[in-house]
C-alpha beads as a LAMMPS data file, in Angstrom:
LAMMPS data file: protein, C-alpha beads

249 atoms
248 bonds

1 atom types
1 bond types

-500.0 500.0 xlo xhi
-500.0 500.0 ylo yhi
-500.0 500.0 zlo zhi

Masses

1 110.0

Atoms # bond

1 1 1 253.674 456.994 -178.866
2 1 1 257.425 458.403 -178.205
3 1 1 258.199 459.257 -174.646
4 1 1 258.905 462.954 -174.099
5 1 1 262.676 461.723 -173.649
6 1 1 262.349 459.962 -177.163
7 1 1 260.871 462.758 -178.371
8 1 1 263.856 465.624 -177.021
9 1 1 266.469 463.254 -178.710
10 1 1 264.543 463.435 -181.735
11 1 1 264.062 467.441 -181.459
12 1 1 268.260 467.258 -181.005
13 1 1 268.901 464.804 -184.017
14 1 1 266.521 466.924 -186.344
15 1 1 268.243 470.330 -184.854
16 1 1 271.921 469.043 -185.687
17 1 1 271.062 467.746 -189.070
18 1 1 269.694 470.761 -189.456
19 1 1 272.716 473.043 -188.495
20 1 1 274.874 471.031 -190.411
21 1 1 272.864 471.340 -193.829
22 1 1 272.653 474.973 -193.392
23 1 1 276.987 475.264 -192.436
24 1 1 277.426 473.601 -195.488
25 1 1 275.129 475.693 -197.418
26 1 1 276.254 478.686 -196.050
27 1 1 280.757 477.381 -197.069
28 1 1 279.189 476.519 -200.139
29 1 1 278.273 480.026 -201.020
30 1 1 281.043 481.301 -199.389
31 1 1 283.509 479.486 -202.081
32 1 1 281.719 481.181 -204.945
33 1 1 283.509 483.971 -203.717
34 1 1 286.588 484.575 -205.230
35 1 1 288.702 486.039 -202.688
36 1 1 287.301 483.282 -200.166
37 1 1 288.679 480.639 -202.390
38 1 1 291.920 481.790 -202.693
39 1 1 292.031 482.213 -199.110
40 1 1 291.386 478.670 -198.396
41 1 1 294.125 477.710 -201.535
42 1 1 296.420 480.304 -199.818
43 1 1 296.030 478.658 -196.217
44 1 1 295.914 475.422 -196.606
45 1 1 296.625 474.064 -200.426
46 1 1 292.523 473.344 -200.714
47 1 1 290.359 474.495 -203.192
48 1 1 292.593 475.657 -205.367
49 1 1 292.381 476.015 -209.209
50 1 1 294.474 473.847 -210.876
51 1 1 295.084 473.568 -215.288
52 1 1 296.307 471.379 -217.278
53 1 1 297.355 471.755 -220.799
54 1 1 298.019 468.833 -222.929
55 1 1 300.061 468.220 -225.934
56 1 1 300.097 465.201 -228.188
57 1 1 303.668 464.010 -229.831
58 1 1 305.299 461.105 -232.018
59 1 1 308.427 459.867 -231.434
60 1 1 310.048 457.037 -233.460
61 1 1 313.328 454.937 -232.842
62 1 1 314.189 453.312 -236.177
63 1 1 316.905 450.890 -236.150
64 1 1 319.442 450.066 -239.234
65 1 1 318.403 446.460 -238.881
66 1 1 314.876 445.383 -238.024
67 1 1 316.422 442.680 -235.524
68 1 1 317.374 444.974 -233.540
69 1 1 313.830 446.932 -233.092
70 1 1 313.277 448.948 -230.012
71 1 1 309.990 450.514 -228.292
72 1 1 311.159 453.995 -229.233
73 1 1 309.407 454.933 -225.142
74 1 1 311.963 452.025 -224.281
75 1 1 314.996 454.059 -225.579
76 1 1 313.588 457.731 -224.129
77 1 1 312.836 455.820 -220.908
78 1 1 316.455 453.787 -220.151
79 1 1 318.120 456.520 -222.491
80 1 1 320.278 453.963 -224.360
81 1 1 319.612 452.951 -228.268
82 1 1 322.358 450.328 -228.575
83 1 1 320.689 447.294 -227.194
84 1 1 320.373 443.789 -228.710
85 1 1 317.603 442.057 -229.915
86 1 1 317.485 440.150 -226.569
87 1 1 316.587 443.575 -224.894
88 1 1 314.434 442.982 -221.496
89 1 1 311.996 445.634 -220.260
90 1 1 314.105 445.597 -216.487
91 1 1 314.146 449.271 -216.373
92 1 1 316.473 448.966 -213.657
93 1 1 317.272 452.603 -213.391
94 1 1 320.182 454.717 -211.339
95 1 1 317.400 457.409 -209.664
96 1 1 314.177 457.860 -208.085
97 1 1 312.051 459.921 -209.369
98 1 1 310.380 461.460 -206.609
99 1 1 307.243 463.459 -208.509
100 1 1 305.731 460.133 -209.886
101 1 1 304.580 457.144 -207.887
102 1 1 307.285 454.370 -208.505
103 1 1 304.808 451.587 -209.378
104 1 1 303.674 452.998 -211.907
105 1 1 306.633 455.298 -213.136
106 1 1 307.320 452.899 -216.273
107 1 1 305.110 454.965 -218.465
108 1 1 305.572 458.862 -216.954
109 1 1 308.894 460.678 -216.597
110 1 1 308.942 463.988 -215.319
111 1 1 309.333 467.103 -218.352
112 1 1 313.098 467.510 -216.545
113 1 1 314.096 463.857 -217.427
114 1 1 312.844 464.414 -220.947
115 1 1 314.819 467.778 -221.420
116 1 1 318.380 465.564 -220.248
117 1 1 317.705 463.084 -222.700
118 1 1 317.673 465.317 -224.980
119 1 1 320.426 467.633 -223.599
120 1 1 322.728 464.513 -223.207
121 1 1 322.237 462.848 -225.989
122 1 1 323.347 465.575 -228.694
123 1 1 320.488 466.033 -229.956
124 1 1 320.361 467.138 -233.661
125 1 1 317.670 470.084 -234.575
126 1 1 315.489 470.757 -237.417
127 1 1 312.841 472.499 -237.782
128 1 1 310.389 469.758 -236.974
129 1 1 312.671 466.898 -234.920
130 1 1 315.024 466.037 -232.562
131 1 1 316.956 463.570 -233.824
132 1 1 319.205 461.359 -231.306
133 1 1 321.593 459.114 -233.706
134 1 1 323.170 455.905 -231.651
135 1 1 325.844 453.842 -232.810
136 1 1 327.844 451.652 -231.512
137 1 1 328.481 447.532 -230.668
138 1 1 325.301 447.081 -232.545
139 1 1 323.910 448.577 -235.596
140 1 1 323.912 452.892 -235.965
141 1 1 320.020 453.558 -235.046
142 1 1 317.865 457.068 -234.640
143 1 1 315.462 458.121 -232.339
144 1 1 313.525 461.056 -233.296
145 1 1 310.861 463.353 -231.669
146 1 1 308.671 465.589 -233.699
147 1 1 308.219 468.329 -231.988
148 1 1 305.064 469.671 -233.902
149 1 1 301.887 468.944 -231.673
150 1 1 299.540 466.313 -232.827
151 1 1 296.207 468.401 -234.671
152 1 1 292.774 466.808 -234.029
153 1 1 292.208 466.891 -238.147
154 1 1 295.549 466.533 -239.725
155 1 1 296.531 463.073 -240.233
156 1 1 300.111 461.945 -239.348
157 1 1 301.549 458.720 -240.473
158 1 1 302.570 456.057 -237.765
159 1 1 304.398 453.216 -238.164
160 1 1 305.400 450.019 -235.615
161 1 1 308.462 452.197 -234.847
162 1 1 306.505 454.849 -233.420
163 1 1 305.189 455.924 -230.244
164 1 1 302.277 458.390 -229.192
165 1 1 303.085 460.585 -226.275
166 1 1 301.354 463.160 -224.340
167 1 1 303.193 466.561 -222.551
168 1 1 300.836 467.243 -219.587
169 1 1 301.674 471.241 -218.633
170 1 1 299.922 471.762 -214.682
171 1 1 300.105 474.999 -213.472
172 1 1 298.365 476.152 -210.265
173 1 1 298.408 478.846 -207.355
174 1 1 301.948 477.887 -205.743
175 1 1 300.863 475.507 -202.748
176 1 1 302.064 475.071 -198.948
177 1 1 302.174 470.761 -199.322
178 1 1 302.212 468.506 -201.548
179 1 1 299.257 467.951 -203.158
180 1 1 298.473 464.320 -205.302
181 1 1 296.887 463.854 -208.685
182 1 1 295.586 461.003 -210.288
183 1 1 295.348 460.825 -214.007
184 1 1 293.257 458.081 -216.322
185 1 1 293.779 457.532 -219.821
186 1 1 291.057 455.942 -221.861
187 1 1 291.837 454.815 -225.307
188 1 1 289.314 454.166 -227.965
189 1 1 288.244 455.115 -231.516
190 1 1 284.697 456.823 -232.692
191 1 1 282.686 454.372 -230.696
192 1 1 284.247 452.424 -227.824
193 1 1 287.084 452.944 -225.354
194 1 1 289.424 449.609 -225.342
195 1 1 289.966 448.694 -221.308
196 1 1 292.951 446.727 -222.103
197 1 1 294.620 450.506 -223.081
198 1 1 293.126 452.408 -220.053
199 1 1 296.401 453.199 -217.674
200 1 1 296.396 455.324 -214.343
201 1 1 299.181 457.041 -213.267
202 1 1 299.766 459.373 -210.279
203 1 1 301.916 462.644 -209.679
204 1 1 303.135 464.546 -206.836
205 1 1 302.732 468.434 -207.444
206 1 1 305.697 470.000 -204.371
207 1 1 304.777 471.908 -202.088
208 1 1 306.328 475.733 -202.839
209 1 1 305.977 474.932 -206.643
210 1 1 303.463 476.551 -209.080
211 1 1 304.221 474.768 -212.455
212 1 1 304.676 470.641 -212.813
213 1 1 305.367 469.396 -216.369
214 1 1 305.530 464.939 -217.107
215 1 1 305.274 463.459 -220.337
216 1 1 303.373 459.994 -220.466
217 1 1 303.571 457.128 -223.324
218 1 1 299.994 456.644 -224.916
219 1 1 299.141 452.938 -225.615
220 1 1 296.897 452.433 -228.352
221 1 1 294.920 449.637 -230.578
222 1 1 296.181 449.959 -234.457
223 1 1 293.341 452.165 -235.477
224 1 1 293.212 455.410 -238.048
225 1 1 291.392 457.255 -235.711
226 1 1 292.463 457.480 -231.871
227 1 1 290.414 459.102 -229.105
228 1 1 292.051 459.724 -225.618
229 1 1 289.828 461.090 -223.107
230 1 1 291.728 462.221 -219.860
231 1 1 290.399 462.039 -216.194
232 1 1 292.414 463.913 -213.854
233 1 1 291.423 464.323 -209.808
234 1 1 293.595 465.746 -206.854
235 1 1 293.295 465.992 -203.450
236 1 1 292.731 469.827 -203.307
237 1 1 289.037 468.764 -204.603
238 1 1 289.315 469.312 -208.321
239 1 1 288.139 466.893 -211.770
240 1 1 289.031 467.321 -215.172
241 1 1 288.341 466.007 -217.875
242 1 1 290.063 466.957 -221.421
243 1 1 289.890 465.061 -224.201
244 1 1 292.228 464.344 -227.878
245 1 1 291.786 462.952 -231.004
246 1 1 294.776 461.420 -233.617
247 1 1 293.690 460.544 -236.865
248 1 1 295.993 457.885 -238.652
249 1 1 297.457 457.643 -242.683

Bonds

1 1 1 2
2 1 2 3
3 1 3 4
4 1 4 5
5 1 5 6
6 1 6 7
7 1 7 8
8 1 8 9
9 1 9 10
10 1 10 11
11 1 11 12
12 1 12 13
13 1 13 14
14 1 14 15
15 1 15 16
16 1 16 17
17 1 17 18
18 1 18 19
19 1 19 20
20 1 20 21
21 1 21 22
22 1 22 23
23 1 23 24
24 1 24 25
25 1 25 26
26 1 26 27
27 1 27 28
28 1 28 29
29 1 29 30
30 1 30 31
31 1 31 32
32 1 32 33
33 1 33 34
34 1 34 35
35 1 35 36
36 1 36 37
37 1 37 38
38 1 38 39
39 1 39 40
40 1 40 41
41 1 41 42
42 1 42 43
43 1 43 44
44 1 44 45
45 1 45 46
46 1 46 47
47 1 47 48
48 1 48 49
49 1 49 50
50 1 50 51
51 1 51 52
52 1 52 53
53 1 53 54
54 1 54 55
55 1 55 56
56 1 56 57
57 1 57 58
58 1 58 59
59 1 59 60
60 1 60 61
61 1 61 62
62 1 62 63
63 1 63 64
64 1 64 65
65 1 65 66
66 1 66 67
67 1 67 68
68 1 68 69
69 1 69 70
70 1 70 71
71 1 71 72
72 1 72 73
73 1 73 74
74 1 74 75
75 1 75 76
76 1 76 77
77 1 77 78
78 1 78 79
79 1 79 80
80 1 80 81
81 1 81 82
82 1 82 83
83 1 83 84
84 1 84 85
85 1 85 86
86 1 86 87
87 1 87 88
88 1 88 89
89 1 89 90
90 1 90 91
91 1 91 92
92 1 92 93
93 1 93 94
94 1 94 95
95 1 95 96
96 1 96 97
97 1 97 98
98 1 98 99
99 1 99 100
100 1 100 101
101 1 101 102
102 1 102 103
103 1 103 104
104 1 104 105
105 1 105 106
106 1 106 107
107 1 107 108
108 1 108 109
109 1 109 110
110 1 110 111
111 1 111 112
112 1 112 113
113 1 113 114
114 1 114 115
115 1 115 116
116 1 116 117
117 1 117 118
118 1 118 119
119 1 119 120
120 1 120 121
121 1 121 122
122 1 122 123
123 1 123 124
124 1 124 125
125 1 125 126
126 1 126 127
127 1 127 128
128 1 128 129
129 1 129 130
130 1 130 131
131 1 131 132
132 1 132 133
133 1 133 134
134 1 134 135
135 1 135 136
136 1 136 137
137 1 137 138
138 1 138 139
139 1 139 140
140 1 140 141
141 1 141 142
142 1 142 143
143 1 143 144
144 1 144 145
145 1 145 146
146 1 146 147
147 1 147 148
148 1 148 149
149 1 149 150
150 1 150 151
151 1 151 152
152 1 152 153
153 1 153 154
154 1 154 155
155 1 155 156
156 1 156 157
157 1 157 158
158 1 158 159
159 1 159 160
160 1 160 161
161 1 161 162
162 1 162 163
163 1 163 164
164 1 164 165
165 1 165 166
166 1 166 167
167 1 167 168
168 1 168 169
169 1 169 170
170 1 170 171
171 1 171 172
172 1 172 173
173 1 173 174
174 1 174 175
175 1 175 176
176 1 176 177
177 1 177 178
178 1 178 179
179 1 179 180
180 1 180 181
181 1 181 182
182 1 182 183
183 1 183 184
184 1 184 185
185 1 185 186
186 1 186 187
187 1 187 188
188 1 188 189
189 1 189 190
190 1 190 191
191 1 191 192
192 1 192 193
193 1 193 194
194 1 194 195
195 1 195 196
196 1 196 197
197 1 197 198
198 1 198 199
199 1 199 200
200 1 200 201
201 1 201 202
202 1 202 203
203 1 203 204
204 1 204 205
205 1 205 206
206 1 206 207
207 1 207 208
208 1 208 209
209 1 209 210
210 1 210 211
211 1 211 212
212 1 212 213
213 1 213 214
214 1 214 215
215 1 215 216
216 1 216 217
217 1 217 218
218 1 218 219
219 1 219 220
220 1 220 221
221 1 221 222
222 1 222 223
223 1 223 224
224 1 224 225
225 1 225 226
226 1 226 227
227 1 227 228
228 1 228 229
229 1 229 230
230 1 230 231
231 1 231 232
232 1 232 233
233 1 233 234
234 1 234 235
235 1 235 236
236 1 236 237
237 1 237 238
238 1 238 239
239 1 239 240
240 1 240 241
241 1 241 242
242 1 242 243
243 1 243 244
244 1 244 245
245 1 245 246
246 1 246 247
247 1 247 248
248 1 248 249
């Protein structure tokens, strides 16, 4: 039999347990109210509803001579097309980017980065491109992005020259710190996800901002149909999951 002592300790254990189911019961049901919520985002950067839109692209790089092929990610990423067959992947870069965790920047840049490739390189417009023509000590090469969104039924044709990228839009209640999201990629086709394709990246979203664009390269298997599922969690206490499909000519 438990002494009374035992027994009082017990009492306390059960009482505490207790009090602490019912706290969280009771902050539970207070965050299904909407103006509590915002509140807590408001105050401390917690809780708060964050979206993300995402947009599927192609972009190619198609050199004069085959020699002197190029990842067309490669050529957005170091922003130069004029490289030699002997081309390294140093990515030994001039800046920091501070919104994207450096080791594992090599696949993310920020939307800004994106916008002064294309602002500093001259870029031609039609109505469905960008077209970025090099030329130089090598041979006169173009990169291109097509700048109508990837449809879940249309077909688009893609070739060894081309690269799959996806524009990742995250707007939220502006926040008082910096808050940190994680994002998985799975890659697959109609029945499987590949691992060898899965990638994780993660983002800083400022603290004072309310809007945080990045565009990602996609790795993917040679298959006519693609299907990227998309896992996103940050610390304010959110998960997402949105999903895309490509199909391939």
């Amino acid at each position: 039999m438990p002494t009374e002592s035992e027994s009082s300790e017990a009492a306390l254990i059960i009482a505490i347990i207790s009090l602490l189911v019912a706290t969280v019961a009771a902050v539970a049901t207070l965050m299904q109210l909407s103006w509590v919520k915002n509140l807590v985002c408001e105050q401390t950067s917690y809780f708060c509803d964050i979206d993300y839109n995402l947009k599927l692209f192609r972009i190619g790089y198609y050199p004069k001579d085959q020699k002197d092929k190029m990842d067309a990610w490669d050529v957005l990423y170091t922003g130069q097309g004029k490289l030699s067959q002997e081309y390294q992947r140093t990515h030994n870069l001039s800046f920091v980017d501070p919104f994207i965790d450096p080791t594992t920047s090599d696949l993310c840049i920020t939307e800004d980065r994106f916008s002064s490739f294309l602002v500093n390189s001259y870029t031609a417009d039609s109505d469905d491109k960008k077209e970025v023509n090099f030329s130089g000590d090598f041979v006169p090469s173009s990169w291109i992005f097509y700048t109508t969104p990837i449809q879940s039924n249309v077909p688009i044709k893609l070739t060894d020259n081309d690269d799959l990228i996806v524009y990742v839009d995250i707007s939220y209640t502006k926040i008082n710190r910096d808050v940190s999201v994680n994002l998985v990629v799975s890659v697959g086709d109609y029945y499987r996800y590949y691992e060898p394709y899965q990638l994780e990246r993660k983002f800083n979203l400022p603290s004072g901002s309310q809007q945080s664009s990045f565009v990602c390269k996609l790795p993917h298997p040679q298959e006519t149909y693609l299907r990227f599922k998309f896992d996103f969690e940050d610390d304010s206490y959110n998960k997402t999951t949105e999903e895309a499909n490509v199909s391939v000519q």
